[in-house]
C-alpha positions as CSV (number, residue, x, y, z in Angstrom):
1,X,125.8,114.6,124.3
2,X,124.3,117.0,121.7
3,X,121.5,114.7,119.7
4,X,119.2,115.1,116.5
5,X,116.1,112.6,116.3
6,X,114.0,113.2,113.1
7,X,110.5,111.9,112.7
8,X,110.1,112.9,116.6
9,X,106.9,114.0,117.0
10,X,105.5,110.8,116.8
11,X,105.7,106.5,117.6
12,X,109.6,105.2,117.4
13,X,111.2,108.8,117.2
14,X,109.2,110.0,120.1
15,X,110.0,107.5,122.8
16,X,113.5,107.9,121.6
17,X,113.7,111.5,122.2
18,X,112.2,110.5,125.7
19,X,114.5,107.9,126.4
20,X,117.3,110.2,125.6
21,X,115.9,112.8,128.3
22,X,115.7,110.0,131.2
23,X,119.8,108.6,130.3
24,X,121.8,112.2,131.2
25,X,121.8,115.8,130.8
26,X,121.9,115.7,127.1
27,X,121.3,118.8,124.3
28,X,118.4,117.3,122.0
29,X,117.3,118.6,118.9
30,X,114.0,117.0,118.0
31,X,112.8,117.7,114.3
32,X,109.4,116.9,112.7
33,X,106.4,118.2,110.5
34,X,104.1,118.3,113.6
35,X,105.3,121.6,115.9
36,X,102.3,120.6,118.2
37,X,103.5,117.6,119.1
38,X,106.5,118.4,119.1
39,X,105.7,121.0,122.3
40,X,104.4,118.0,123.8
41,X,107.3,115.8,123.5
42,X,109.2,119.0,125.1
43,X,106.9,119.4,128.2
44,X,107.1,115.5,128.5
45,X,111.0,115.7,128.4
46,X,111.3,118.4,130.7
47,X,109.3,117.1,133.2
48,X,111.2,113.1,133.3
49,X,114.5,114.9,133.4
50,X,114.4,119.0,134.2
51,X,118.5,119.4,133.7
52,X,117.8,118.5,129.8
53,X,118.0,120.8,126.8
54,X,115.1,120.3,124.2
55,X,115.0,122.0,121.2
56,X,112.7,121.1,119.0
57,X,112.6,122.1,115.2
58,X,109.5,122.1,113.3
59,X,110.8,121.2,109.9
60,X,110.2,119.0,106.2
61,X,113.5,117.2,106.4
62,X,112.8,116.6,102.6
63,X,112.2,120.2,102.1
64,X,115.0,122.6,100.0
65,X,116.5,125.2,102.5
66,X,115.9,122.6,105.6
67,X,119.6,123.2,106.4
68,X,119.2,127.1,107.4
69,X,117.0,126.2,110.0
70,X,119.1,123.6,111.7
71,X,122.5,124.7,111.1
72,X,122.3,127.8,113.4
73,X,121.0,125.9,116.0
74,X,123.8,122.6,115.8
75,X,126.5,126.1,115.4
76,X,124.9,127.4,118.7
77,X,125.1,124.1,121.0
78,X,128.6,122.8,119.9
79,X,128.1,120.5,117.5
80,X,126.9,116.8,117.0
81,X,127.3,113.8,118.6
82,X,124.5,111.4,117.8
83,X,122.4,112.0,114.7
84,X,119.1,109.4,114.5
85,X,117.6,109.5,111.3
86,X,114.7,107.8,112.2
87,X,111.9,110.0,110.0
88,X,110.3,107.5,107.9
89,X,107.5,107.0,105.5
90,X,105.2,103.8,104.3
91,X,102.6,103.4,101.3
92,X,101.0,100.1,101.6
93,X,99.7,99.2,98.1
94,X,100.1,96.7,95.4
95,X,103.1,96.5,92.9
96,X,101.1,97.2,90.2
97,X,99.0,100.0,91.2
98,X,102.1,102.0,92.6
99,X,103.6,105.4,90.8
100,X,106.2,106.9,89.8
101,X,105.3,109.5,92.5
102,X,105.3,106.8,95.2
103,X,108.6,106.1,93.9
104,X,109.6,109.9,94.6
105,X,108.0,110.2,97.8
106,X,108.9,107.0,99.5
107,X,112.8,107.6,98.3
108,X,112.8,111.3,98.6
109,X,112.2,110.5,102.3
110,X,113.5,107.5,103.2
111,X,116.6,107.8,101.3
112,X,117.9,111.5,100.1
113,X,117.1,112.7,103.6
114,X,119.5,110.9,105.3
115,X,122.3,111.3,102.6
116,X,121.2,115.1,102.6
117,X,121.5,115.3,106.5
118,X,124.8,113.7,106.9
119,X,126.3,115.6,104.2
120,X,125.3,118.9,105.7
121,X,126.9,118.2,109.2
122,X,129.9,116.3,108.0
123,X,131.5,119.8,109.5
124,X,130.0,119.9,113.0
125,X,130.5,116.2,113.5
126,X,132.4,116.1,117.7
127,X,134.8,113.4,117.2
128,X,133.9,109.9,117.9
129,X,130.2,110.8,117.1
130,X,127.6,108.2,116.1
131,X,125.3,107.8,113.1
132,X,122.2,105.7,113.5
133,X,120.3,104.7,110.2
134,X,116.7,103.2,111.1
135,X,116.0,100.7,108.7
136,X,113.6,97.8,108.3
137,X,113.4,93.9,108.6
138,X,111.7,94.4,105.1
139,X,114.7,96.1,103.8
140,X,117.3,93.3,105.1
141,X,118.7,91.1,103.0
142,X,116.6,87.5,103.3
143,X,113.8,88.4,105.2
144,X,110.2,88.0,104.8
145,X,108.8,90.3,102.1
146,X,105.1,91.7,102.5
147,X,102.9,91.9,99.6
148,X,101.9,95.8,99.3
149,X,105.5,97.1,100.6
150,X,107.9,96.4,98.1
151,X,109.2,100.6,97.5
152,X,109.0,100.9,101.3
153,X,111.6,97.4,101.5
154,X,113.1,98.6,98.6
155,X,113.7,102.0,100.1
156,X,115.0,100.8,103.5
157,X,117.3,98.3,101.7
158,X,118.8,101.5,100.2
159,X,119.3,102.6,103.6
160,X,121.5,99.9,104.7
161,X,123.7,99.8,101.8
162,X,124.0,103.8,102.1
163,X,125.1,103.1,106.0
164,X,128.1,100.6,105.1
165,X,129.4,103.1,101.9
166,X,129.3,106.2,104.5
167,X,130.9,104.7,107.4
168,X,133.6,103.8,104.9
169,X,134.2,107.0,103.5
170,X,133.6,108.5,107.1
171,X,135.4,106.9,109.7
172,X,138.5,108.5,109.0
173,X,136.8,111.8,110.5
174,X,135.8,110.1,113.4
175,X,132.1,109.1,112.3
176,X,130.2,105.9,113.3
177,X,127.9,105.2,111.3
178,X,125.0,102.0,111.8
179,X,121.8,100.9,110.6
180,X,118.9,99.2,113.0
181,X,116.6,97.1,110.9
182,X,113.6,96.9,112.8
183,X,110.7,94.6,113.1
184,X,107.3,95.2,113.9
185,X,106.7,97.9,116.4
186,X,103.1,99.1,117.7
187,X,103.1,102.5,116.5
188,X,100.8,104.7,114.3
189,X,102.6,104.2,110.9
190,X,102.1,100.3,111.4
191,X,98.4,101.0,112.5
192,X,97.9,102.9,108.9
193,X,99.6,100.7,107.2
194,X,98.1,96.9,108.7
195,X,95.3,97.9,110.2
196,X,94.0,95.7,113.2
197,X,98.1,94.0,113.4
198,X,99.3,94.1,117.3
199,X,103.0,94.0,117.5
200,X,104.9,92.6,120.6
201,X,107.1,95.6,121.0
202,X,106.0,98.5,121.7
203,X,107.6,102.3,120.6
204,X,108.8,102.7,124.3
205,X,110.9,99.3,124.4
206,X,112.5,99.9,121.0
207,X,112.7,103.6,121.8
208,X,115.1,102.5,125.2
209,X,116.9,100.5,122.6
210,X,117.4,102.7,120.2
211,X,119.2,105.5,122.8
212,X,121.0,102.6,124.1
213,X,122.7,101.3,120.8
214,X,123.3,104.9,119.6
215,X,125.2,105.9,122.8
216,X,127.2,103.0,123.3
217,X,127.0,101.1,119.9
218,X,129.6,103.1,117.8
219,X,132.4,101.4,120.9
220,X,131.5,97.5,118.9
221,X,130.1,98.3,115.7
222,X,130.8,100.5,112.2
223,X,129.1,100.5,108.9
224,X,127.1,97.3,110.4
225,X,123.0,96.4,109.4
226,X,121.9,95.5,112.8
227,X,117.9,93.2,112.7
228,X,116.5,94.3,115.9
229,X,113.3,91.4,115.7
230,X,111.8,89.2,117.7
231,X,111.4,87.1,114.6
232,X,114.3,85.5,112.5
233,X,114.7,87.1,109.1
Protein backbone atom coordinates (compact mmCIF):
# COMPACT_ATOMS: atom_id res chain seq x y z
CA UNK A 1 0.00 0.00 0.00
CA UNK A 2 1.37 3.60 -0.75
CA UNK A 3 0.34 5.78 2.67
CA UNK A 4 0.40 9.53 3.71
CA UNK A 5 0.15 10.27 7.67
CA UNK A 6 0.21 14.02 8.48
CA UNK A 7 1.04 15.32 11.92
CA UNK A 8 3.65 12.30 12.06
CA UNK A 9 6.31 13.49 13.81
CA UNK A 10 4.68 13.26 16.97
CA UNK A 11 1.83 11.31 19.62
CA UNK A 12 -1.23 9.61 17.50
CA UNK A 13 0.40 10.15 13.90
CA UNK A 14 3.64 8.74 15.05
CA UNK A 15 2.62 5.41 16.36
CA UNK A 16 0.50 5.16 13.29
CA UNK A 17 3.25 5.59 10.95
CA UNK A 18 4.90 2.78 13.14
CA UNK A 19 2.16 0.59 13.14
CA UNK A 20 1.99 0.85 9.44
CA UNK A 21 5.73 -0.26 9.17
CA UNK A 22 5.23 -3.52 11.44
CA UNK A 23 1.56 -4.67 9.14
CA UNK A 24 3.51 -5.18 5.43
CA UNK A 25 5.96 -3.86 3.04
CA UNK A 26 4.14 -0.63 2.61
CA UNK A 27 5.45 2.95 0.69
CA UNK A 28 4.80 5.60 3.60
CA UNK A 29 4.98 9.11 3.26
CA UNK A 30 5.15 10.72 6.63
CA UNK A 31 4.64 14.61 6.68
CA UNK A 32 5.20 17.08 9.53
CA UNK A 33 6.68 20.50 10.76
CA UNK A 34 9.39 18.71 12.82
CA UNK A 35 12.10 17.11 10.07
CA UNK A 36 14.08 15.96 13.23
CA UNK A 37 11.68 13.82 14.40
CA UNK A 38 10.63 12.97 11.64
CA UNK A 39 14.36 11.13 10.94
CA UNK A 40 13.57 9.44 14.05
CA UNK A 41 10.36 8.10 13.18
CA UNK A 42 12.42 6.81 9.90
CA UNK A 43 15.22 5.04 11.78
CA UNK A 44 12.54 3.64 14.16
CA UNK A 45 10.54 2.26 11.11
CA UNK A 46 13.34 0.92 9.40
CA UNK A 47 14.62 -0.91 12.03
CA UNK A 48 10.69 -2.83 13.15
CA UNK A 49 10.33 -3.68 9.56
CA UNK A 50 13.73 -3.19 7.08
CA UNK A 51 11.58 -4.22 3.67
CA UNK A 52 9.54 -0.77 4.28
CA UNK A 53 9.75 2.54 2.30
CA UNK A 54 9.74 5.68 4.50
CA UNK A 55 9.71 8.89 3.10
CA UNK A 56 9.30 11.50 5.13
CA UNK A 57 8.34 15.13 4.06
CA UNK A 58 9.09 17.97 6.28
CA UNK A 59 6.29 20.24 5.40
CA UNK A 60 3.35 23.19 6.81
CA UNK A 61 0.36 21.26 5.49
CA UNK A 62 -1.37 24.66 5.93
CA UNK A 63 1.25 26.34 4.00
CA UNK A 64 0.59 27.80 0.12
CA UNK A 65 2.79 25.73 -2.39
CA UNK A 66 2.61 22.54 0.11
CA UNK A 67 1.40 20.59 -3.01
CA UNK A 68 4.89 20.98 -5.02
CA UNK A 69 6.64 19.24 -2.48
CA UNK A 70 4.34 16.20 -2.20
CA UNK A 71 3.08 15.80 -5.52
CA UNK A 72 6.47 14.65 -7.14
CA UNK A 73 6.96 12.30 -4.64
CA UNK A 74 3.03 10.54 -4.59
CA UNK A 75 3.94 10.81 -8.99
CA UNK A 76 7.20 8.84 -8.16
CA UNK A 77 5.78 5.90 -5.93
CA UNK A 78 2.43 5.19 -7.92
CA UNK A 79 -0.01 6.82 -6.38
CA UNK A 80 -2.23 6.69 -3.12
CA UNK A 81 -3.90 4.26 -1.31
CA UNK A 82 -4.50 5.46 2.22
CA UNK A 83 -4.34 9.13 3.04
CA UNK A 84 -4.58 9.84 7.20
CA UNK A 85 -5.15 13.23 7.86
CA UNK A 86 -4.38 13.08 11.26
CA UNK A 87 -2.31 16.66 11.76
CA UNK A 88 -4.28 18.45 14.31
CA UNK A 89 -4.16 21.46 16.41
CA UNK A 90 -5.82 22.44 20.05
CA UNK A 91 -6.10 25.98 21.91
CA UNK A 92 -7.50 25.46 25.29
CA UNK A 93 -8.95 28.77 26.45
CA UNK A 94 -12.24 30.29 27.36
CA UNK A 95 -15.05 31.35 24.92
CA UNK A 96 -14.69 34.69 25.64
CA UNK A 97 -11.13 35.34 25.59
CA UNK A 98 -10.72 33.49 22.07
CA UNK A 99 -9.87 35.47 18.63
CA UNK A 100 -10.67 35.78 15.53
CA UNK A 101 -7.09 34.49 14.84
CA UNK A 102 -7.76 31.33 16.92
CA UNK A 103 -10.59 31.04 14.73
CA UNK A 104 -8.11 31.10 11.68
CA UNK A 105 -5.58 28.96 13.08
CA UNK A 106 -7.67 26.27 14.59
CA UNK A 107 -9.77 25.97 11.09
CA UNK A 108 -7.07 26.77 8.78
CA UNK A 109 -5.63 23.42 10.22
CA UNK A 110 -8.05 21.42 11.29
CA UNK A 111 -10.30 21.93 8.44
CA UNK A 112 -8.88 23.55 5.04
CA UNK A 113 -6.05 21.07 5.30
CA UNK A 114 -7.81 18.19 4.75
CA UNK A 115 -10.29 19.61 2.08
CA UNK A 116 -6.90 21.13 0.47
CA UNK A 117 -5.23 17.61 0.58
CA UNK A 118 -7.96 15.57 -0.81
CA UNK A 119 -8.56 17.86 -3.55
CA UNK A 120 -5.03 17.85 -4.67
CA UNK A 121 -4.83 14.01 -5.00
CA UNK A 122 -8.25 13.34 -6.22
CA UNK A 123 -5.90 12.43 -9.48
CA UNK A 124 -3.47 9.91 -7.93
CA UNK A 125 -6.17 8.33 -5.90
CA UNK A 126 -5.40 3.84 -6.82
CA UNK A 127 -8.75 2.61 -6.98
CA UNK A 128 -10.54 1.31 -3.96
CA UNK A 129 -8.27 3.73 -1.86
CA UNK A 130 -9.22 4.87 1.68
CA UNK A 131 -9.65 8.29 3.28
CA UNK A 132 -9.34 8.51 7.13
CA UNK A 133 -10.46 11.84 8.78
CA UNK A 134 -9.31 12.02 12.58
CA UNK A 135 -11.76 13.74 14.39
CA UNK A 136 -12.79 14.11 18.01
CA UNK A 137 -15.38 12.87 20.68
CA UNK A 138 -15.64 16.72 21.26
CA UNK A 139 -16.61 17.26 17.68
CA UNK A 140 -19.34 14.32 17.68
CA UNK A 141 -22.65 15.10 17.75
CA UNK A 142 -24.04 14.58 21.72
CA UNK A 143 -21.02 14.21 23.45
CA UNK A 144 -19.64 15.83 26.39
CA UNK A 145 -18.40 19.38 25.71
CA UNK A 146 -15.21 20.75 27.61
CA UNK A 147 -15.24 24.26 28.86
CA UNK A 148 -12.04 25.96 27.09
CA UNK A 149 -12.42 23.80 23.70
CA UNK A 150 -15.30 24.89 21.95
CA UNK A 151 -13.28 26.11 18.21
CA UNK A 152 -11.29 22.88 18.68
CA UNK A 153 -15.10 20.83 18.91
CA UNK A 154 -16.30 23.12 16.73
CA UNK A 155 -13.54 22.54 14.22
CA UNK A 156 -13.54 18.66 14.45
CA UNK A 157 -17.32 18.72 14.03
CA UNK A 158 -16.56 20.37 10.70
CA UNK A 159 -14.43 17.44 9.98
CA UNK A 160 -17.13 14.95 10.22
CA UNK A 161 -19.65 16.63 8.25
CA UNK A 162 -16.75 17.37 5.54
CA UNK A 163 -16.08 13.29 5.65
CA UNK A 164 -19.92 12.34 4.82
CA UNK A 165 -20.18 15.36 1.84
CA UNK A 166 -16.76 13.89 0.29
CA UNK A 167 -17.44 10.35 0.37
CA UNK A 168 -20.62 11.31 -1.48
CA UNK A 169 -19.30 13.17 -4.12
CA UNK A 170 -16.21 10.60 -4.22
CA UNK A 171 -17.18 7.21 -4.23
CA UNK A 172 -17.96 7.12 -7.62
CA UNK A 173 -14.03 7.36 -8.23
CA UNK A 174 -13.43 4.71 -6.12
CA UNK A 175 -12.68 6.78 -2.75
CA UNK A 176 -13.53 5.73 0.83
CA UNK A 177 -13.70 8.20 2.83
CA UNK A 178 -14.22 7.93 7.06
CA UNK A 179 -13.89 9.82 10.07
CA UNK A 180 -12.43 8.39 13.65
CA UNK A 181 -13.71 10.53 16.50
CA UNK A 182 -11.37 9.93 19.15
CA UNK A 183 -11.36 10.07 22.83
CA UNK A 184 -8.81 10.87 25.16
CA UNK A 185 -5.36 9.63 24.16
CA UNK A 186 -2.07 10.18 26.36
CA UNK A 187 -0.13 12.19 24.02
CA UNK A 188 1.62 15.58 24.06
CA UNK A 189 -1.21 17.77 22.61
CA UNK A 190 -3.49 16.43 25.54
CA UNK A 191 -0.52 17.01 27.99
CA UNK A 192 -0.52 20.96 26.69
CA UNK A 193 -3.79 21.21 26.69
CA UNK A 194 -4.98 19.43 30.41
CA UNK A 195 -2.10 19.37 32.08
CA UNK A 196 -1.72 16.56 34.86
CA UNK A 197 -4.91 14.41 32.86
CA UNK A 198 -3.82 10.57 32.38
CA UNK A 199 -5.74 8.92 29.63
CA UNK A 200 -6.36 5.10 29.41
CA UNK A 201 -5.22 4.78 25.95
CA UNK A 202 -2.16 5.33 24.99
CA UNK A 203 -0.80 6.74 21.23
CA UNK A 204 0.52 3.22 20.49
CA UNK A 205 -2.99 1.36 21.08
CA UNK A 206 -4.93 3.93 19.08
CA UNK A 207 -2.09 4.17 16.64
CA UNK A 208 -2.57 -0.01 15.92
CA UNK A 209 -6.15 1.05 15.54
CA UNK A 210 -5.91 3.58 13.40
CA UNK A 211 -3.73 1.35 10.66
CA UNK A 212 -6.10 -1.30 11.31
CA UNK A 213 -9.42 0.68 10.40
CA UNK A 214 -7.72 2.47 7.51
CA UNK A 215 -6.58 -0.77 5.79
CA UNK A 216 -9.55 -2.84 6.21
CA UNK A 217 -12.36 -0.24 7.14
CA UNK A 218 -13.16 1.17 3.61
CA UNK A 219 -14.46 -3.06 2.99
CA UNK A 220 -17.72 -2.02 5.86
CA UNK A 221 -17.80 1.50 6.08
CA UNK A 222 -18.17 4.94 3.69
CA UNK A 223 -18.84 8.55 4.58
CA UNK A 224 -19.36 7.09 8.37
CA UNK A 225 -18.25 9.27 11.94
CA UNK A 226 -16.87 6.41 13.72
CA UNK A 227 -16.39 7.34 18.22
CA UNK A 228 -13.43 5.38 19.03
CA UNK A 229 -13.88 5.90 23.21
CA UNK A 230 -13.82 4.14 26.04
CA UNK A 231 -16.45 6.45 27.28
CA UNK A 232 -20.10 6.74 25.87
CA UNK A 233 -20.76 10.06 24.09
Amino acid sequence: MNIIVTGASRGIGNATVKAFASTGNHKIIAVSRSGDRLDELRKECLIINPEMEIITLPADIGHIGFEKLLLPVVKKIGGIDILVNNAGKMINKPFSELTGNDFDELFNINVKSVFNLVKILIPYFNIDSHVVNISSMGGFQGSLKFPGLSLYSASKGAVAILTEAMAEELKNDGISVNCLALGAVQTEMLEEAFPGYKASLTPDEMGKYIADFALNGNKYFNGKILPVSVSTP
